[in-house]
C-alpha positions as a printed Julia matrix, in Angstrom:
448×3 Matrix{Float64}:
  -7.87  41.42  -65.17
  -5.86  41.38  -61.52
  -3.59  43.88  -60.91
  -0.77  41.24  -61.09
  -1.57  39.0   -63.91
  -4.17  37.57  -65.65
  -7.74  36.71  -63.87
  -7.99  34.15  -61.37
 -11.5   32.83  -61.14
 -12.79  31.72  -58.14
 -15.86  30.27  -57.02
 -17.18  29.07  -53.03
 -19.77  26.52  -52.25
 -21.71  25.7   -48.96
 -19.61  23.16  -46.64
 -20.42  21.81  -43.26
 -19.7   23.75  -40.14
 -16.2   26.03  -40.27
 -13.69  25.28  -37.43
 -10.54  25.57  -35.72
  -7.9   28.48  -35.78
  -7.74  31.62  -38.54
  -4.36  32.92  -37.67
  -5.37  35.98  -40.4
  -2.02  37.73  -41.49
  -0.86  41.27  -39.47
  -2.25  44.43  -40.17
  -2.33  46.15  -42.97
  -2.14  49.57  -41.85
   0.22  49.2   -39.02
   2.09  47.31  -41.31
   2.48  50.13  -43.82
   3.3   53.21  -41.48
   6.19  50.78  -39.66
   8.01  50.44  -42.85
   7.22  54.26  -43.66
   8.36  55.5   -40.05
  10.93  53.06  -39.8
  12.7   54.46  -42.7
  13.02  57.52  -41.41
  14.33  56.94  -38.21
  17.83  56.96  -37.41
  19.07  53.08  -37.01
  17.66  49.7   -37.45
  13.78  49.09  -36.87
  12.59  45.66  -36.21
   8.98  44.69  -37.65
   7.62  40.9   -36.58
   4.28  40.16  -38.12
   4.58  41.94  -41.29
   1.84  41.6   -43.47
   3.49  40.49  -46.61
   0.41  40.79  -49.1
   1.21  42.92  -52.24
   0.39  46.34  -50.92
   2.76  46.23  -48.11
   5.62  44.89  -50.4
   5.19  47.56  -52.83
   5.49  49.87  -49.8
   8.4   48.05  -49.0
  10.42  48.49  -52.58
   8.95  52.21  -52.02
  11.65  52.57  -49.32
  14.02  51.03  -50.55
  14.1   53.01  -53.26
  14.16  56.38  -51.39
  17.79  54.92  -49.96
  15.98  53.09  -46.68
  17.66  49.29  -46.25
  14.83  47.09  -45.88
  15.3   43.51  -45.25
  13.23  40.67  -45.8
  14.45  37.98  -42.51
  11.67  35.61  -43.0
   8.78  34.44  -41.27
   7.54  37.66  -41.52
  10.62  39.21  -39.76
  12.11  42.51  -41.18
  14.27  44.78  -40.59
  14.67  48.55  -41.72
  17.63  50.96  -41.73
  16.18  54.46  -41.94
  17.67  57.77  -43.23
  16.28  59.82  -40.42
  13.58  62.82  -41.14
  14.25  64.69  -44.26
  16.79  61.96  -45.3
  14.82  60.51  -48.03
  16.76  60.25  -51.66
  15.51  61.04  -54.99
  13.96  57.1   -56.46
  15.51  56.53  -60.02
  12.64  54.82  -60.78
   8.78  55.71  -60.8
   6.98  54.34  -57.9
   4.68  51.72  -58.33
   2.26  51.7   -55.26
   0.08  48.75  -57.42
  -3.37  49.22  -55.99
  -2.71  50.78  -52.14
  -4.5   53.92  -51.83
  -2.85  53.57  -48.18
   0.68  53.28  -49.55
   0.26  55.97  -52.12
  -0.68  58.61  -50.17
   0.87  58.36  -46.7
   4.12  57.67  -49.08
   3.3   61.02  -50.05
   3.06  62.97  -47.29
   6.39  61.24  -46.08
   8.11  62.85  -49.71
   6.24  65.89  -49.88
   8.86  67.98  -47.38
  11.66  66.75  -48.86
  14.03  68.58  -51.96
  13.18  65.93  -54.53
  10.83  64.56  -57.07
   8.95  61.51  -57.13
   6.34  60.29  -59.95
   3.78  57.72  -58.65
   1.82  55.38  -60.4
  -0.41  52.12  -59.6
  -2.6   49.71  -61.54
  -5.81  49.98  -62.98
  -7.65  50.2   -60.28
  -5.76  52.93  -58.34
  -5.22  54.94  -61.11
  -8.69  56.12  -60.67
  -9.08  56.96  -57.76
  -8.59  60.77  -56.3
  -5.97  61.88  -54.87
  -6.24  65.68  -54.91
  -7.28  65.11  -50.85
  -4.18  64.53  -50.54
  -2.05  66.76  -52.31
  -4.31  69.88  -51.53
  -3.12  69.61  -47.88
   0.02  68.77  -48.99
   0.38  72.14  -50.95
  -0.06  73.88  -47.64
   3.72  73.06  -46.79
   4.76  73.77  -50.44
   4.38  70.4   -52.38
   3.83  70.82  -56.01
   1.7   68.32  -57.51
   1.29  67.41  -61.77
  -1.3   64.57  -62.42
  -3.93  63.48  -64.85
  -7.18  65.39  -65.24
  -9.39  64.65  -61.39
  -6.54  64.41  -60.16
  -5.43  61.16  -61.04
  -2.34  59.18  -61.04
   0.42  58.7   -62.46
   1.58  61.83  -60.62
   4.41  63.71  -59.84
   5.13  65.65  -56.54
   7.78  67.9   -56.13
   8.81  68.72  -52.23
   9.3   71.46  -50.57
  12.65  72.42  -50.55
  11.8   75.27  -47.62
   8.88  73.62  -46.25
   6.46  75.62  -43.81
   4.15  73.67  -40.88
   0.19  73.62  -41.74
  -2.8   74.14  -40.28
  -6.14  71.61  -41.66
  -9.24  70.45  -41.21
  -9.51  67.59  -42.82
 -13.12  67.84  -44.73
 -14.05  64.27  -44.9
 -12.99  61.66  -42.03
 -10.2   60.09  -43.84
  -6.91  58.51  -41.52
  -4.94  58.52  -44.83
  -5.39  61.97  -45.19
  -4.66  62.74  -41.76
  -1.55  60.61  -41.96
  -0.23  62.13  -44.82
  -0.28  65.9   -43.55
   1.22  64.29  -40.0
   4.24  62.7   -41.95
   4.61  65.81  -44.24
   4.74  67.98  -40.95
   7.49  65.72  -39.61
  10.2   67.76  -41.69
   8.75  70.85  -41.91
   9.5   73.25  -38.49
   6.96  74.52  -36.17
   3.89  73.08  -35.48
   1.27  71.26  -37.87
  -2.11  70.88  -36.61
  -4.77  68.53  -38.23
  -8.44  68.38  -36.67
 -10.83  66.31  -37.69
 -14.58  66.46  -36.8
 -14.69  62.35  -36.84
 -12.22  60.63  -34.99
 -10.6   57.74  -37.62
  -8.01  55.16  -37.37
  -4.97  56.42  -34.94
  -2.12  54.0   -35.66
  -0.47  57.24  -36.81
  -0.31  59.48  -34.11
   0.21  56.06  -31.95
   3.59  54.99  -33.66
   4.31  58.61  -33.63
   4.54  59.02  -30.23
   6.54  55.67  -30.17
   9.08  56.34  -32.57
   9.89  59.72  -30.38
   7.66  63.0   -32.0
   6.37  65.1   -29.87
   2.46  64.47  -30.85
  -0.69  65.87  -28.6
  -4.39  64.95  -29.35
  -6.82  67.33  -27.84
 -10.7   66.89  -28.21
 -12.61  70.28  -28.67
 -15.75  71.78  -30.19
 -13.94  71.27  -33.34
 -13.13  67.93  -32.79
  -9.74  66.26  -32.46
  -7.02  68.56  -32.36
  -3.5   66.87  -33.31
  -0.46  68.47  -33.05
   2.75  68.27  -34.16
   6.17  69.47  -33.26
   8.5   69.26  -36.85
  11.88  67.83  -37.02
  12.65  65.53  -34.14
  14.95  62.32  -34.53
  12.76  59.75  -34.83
  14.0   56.64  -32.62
  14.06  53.31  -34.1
  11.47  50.64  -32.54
  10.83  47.11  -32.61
   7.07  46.43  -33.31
   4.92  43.32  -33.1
   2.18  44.22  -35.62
  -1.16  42.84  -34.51
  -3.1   40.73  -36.47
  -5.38  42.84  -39.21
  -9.48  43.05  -37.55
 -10.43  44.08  -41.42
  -8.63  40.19  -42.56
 -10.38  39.01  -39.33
 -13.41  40.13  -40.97
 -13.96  37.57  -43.33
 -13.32  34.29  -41.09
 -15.82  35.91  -38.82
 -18.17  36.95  -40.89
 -18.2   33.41  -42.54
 -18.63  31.76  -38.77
 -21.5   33.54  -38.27
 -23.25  32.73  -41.31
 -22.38  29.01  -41.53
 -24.54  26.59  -39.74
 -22.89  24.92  -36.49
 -19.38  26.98  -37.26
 -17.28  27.68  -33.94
 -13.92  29.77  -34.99
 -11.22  31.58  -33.08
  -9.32  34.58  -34.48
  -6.59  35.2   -32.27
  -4.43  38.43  -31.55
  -7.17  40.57  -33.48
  -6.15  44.38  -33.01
  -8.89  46.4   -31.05
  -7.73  49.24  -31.18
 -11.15  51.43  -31.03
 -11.08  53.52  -34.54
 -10.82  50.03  -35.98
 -13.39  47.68  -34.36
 -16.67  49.19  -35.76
 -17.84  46.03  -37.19
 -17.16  43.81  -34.35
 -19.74  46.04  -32.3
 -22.13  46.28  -35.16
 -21.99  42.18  -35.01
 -22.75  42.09  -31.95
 -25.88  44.39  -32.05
 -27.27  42.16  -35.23
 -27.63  39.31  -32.44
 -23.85  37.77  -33.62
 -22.21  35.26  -31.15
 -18.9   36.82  -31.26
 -16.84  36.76  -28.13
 -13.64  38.49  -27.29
 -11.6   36.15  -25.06
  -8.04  37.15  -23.24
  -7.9   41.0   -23.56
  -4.95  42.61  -23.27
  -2.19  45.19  -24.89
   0.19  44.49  -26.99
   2.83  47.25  -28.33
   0.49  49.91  -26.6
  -3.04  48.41  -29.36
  -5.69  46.82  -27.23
  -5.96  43.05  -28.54
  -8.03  39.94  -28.34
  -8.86  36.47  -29.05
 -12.43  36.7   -31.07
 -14.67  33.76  -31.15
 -17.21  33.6   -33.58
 -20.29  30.95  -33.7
 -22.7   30.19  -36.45
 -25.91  32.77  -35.42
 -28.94  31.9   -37.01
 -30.81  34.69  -35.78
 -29.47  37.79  -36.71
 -31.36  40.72  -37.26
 -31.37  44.13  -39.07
 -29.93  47.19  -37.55
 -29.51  51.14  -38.19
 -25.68  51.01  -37.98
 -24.76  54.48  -36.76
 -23.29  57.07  -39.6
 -20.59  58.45  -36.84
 -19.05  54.58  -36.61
 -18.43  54.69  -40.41
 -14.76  55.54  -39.97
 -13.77  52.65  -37.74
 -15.25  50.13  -40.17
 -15.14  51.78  -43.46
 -13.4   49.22  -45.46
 -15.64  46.42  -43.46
 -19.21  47.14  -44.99
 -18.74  45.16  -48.46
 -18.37  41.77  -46.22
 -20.81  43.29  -43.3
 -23.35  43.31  -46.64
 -23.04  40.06  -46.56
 -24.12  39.37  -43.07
 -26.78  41.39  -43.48
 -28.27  39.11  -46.26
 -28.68  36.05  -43.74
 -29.79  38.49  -41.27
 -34.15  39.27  -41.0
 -34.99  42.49  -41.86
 -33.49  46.09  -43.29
 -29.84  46.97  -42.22
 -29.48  50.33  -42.92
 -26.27  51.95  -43.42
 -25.64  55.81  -43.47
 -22.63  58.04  -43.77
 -20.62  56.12  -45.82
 -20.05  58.1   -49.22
 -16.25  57.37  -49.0
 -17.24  54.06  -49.94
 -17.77  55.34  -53.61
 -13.94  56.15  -54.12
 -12.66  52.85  -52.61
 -10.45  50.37  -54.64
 -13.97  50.28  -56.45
 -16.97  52.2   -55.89
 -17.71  49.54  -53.32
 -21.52  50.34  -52.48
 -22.49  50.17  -56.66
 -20.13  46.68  -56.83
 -21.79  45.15  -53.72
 -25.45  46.22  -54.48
 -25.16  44.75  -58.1
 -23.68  41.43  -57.1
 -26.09  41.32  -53.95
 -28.76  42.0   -56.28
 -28.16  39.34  -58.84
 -27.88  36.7   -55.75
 -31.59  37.72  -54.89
 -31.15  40.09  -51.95
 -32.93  43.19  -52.36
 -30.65  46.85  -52.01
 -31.45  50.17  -51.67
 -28.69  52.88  -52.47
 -28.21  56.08  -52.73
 -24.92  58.66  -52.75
 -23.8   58.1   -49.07
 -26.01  55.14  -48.0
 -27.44  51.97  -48.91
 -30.15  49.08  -47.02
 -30.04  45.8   -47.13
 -32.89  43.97  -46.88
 -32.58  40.32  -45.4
 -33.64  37.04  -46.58
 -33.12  35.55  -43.11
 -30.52  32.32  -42.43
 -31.0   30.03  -45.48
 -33.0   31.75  -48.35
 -30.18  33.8   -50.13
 -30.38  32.08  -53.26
 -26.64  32.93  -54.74
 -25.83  30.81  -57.78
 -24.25  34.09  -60.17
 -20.95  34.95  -60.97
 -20.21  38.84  -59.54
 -17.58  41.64  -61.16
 -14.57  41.73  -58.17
 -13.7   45.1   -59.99
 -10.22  44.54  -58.9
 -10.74  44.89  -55.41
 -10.01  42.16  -52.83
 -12.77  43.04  -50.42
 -15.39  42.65  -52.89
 -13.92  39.5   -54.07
 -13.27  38.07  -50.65
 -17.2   38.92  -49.41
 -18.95  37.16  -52.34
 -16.6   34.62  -51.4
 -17.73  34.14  -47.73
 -21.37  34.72  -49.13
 -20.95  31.68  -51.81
 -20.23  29.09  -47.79
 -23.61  30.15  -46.99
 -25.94  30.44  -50.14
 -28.07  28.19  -51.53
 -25.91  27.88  -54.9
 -22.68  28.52  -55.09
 -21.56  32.33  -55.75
 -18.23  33.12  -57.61
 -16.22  35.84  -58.45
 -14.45  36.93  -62.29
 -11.2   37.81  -60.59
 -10.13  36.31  -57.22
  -6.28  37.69  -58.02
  -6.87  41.21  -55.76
  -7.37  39.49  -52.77
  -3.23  38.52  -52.65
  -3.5   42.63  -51.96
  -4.47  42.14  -48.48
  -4.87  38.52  -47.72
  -2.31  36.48  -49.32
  -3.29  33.03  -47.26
  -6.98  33.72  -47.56
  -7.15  30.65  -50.06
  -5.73  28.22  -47.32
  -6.81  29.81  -44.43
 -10.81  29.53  -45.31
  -9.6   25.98  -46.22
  -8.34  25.01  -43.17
 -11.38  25.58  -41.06
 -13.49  23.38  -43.86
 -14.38  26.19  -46.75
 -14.95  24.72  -50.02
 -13.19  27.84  -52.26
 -11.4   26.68  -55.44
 -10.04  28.42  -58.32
 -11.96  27.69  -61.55
């Protein structure tokens, strides 16, 4: 069942050549930390480009509900009136993240120096998944955390009402770990210092240093050494949010695999930690461009133009570019399929505590479709068919998670049956306009 309702199924069929325009929706994960930072700034911040799929507007309510004014303006226009740092009011209510990890837990870390309790709680789907990495860091400043056995939500966190600065090493590269200790050292005093050994995803320590904290990143022996100084007044911003490269994914992706397709992305975020899969493309033999570089709101951003590449090969994607495209392998699978030869993929056991256990929900559905996969706890191969002798024709288990339904999706344009999914509803998660959007540049995807 979707997280919102009842199942939606879906099913996508080979069409003729994909064209034209994907403006994909803004980024989710800038999205989410310029509502979170936003609110606790002193004074309005402006957000254009808001990504208004479910996870964000759950993030949204979240604020709202810890006394932030948050304004819908339209046209993906908002506007947010923060409390300042350590300004945040006790919710009435339980918060309902619905199935953002990313919400959840850098929500979190933005509560867990504050005097007040919160209980958390999400659907199914993220009601499995752990999030003791989380709240062990968060401890270190003097969170209390009650959940279900593992770990598990619903939860309840209980700031610290004398919070004290921490020192971690995050164990596993994870930027929503990182985040969370960086928002929970914002009103504690001192210094908190996160290193990780990997570098991930730095829209954090970015906006950070936009909004006004005093923020250093240092690259040692130990890796990257961030540091921050607690309690300053966060100033408020006005922020463009680039367009999401994991949404861009999927148009992409689908370019590449479709015979004579020719699509532009444009105003794709670059920013390095994020555009893993881009470069991997490229080394698989993809035609995938990037056309008028430039910054915008201090992220690198292009316009990417993908054509239909019928000879793509397999690669050993490196384990150490995992982080920058972790949420980007279930769709990459898919590419890989079309592509001749083993694509090996290492490093990538966070995969297995994703909305789903994303490496087990791919590998079955690939399977069934008549690709062969190899798997094991932090790796799996794909081994490639080549450009038209996937077979497809099966219906595969979205496990209420819109980046598995969305890749079986793309995979069903390019197949020689049609492929569908037992719950399309996720994908309004992430991707609210996928539906249209694939439709617009000639997709045949319909709701059965």
């Amino acid at each position: 069942m979707s997280s919102h309702g009842d199942p939606i199924p879906m099913t996508s069929a080979a069409s003729g050549p994909l064209s034209g325009r994907a403006d994909v929706p803004g980024d989710k994960s800038i999205s989410h930390r310029s509502l979170i930072l936003g609110a606790m700034a002193v004074g309005e911040t402006t957000i254009t480009g808001l990504l208004e799929g479910q996870d964000v507007l759950d993030t949204a309510r979240a604020m709202r509900a810890f006394g932030a004014e948050v304004t819908d303006l339209g046209g993906g226009k908002w506007s947010v009136h923060g409390v300042g740092v350590g300004g945040f009011a006790e919710p009435d209510q339980v918060i309902d993240c619905g199935n953002s990890g990313t919400g959840v837990r850098l929500i979190m870390g933005a509560m867990a120096t504050s005097p007040i309790s919160v209980t958390f709680t999400g659907d199914a789907s993220l009601n499995k998944r752990p999030m003791a990495r989380v709240t062990d860091p968060l401890a270190l400043f003097g969170c209390e955390a009650v959940g279900r056995s593992g770990g598990r939500l619903p939860m309840t966190l209980v700031g610290a009402a004398d919070p004290v600065p921490a020192h971690y090493t995050v164990p596993v590269p994870s930027a929503q770990v990182k985040s969370a200790v960086l928002l929970a050292g914002l009103n504690a005093p001192g210094e908190t210092v996160v290193i990780e050994a990997e570098a991930t995803r730095d829209h954090t320590e970015r906006m950070l240093a936009g909004f006004g904290a005093e923020i250093s990143t240092e690259v040692t022996d130990e890796g990257r050494v961030i540091t921050l100084k607690g309690r300053p007044e966060l100033r408020p911003q006005h922020i463009d949010v680039p367009r999401d490269p994991s949404s861009a994914a999927f148009p992409v992706c689908a370019a590449l695999i479709v015979p004579g397709s020719d699509v532009v992305v444009p105003t794709i975020g670059l920013n390095p930690t994020r555009a893993g899969l881009f470069t991997t493309l490229r080394e698989m033999g993809a035609d995938l461009t990037y056309e008028n570089e430039r910054l915008e709101g201090g992220e690198p951003v292009a316009d990417l133009r993908a054509r239909f590449s019928p000879d793509l090969h397999g690669i050993e994607v490196p384990p150490e570019r995992a982080a920058s495209m972790i949420d980007e392998y279930p769709v990459l699978s898919v590419v890989a399929s079309f592509a001749k030869g083993e694509t090996h993929m290492p490093g990538v056991k966070e995969l297995r505590v994703k909305e789903s256990d994303r490496i087990a929900a791919m590998a079955d559905g690939l399977r069934a479709a008549g690709v062969g996969v190899e798997d094991g706890p932090d790796w799996w191969t794909v081994l490639g068919l080549g450009h038209g002798n996937v077979p497809g024709g099966v219906t595969c288990a979205s496990h209420l998670d819109h980046r598995i339904a969305m890749s079986f999706l793309v995979m069903g344009m390019a197949t020689q049956k049609p492929m569908s999914v037992d719950d399309g509803g996720p994908i309004a998660t992430s991707f609210p306009i996928f539906e249209p959007l694939m439709a617009g540049l000639g997709a045949k995807v319909r709701r059965t």
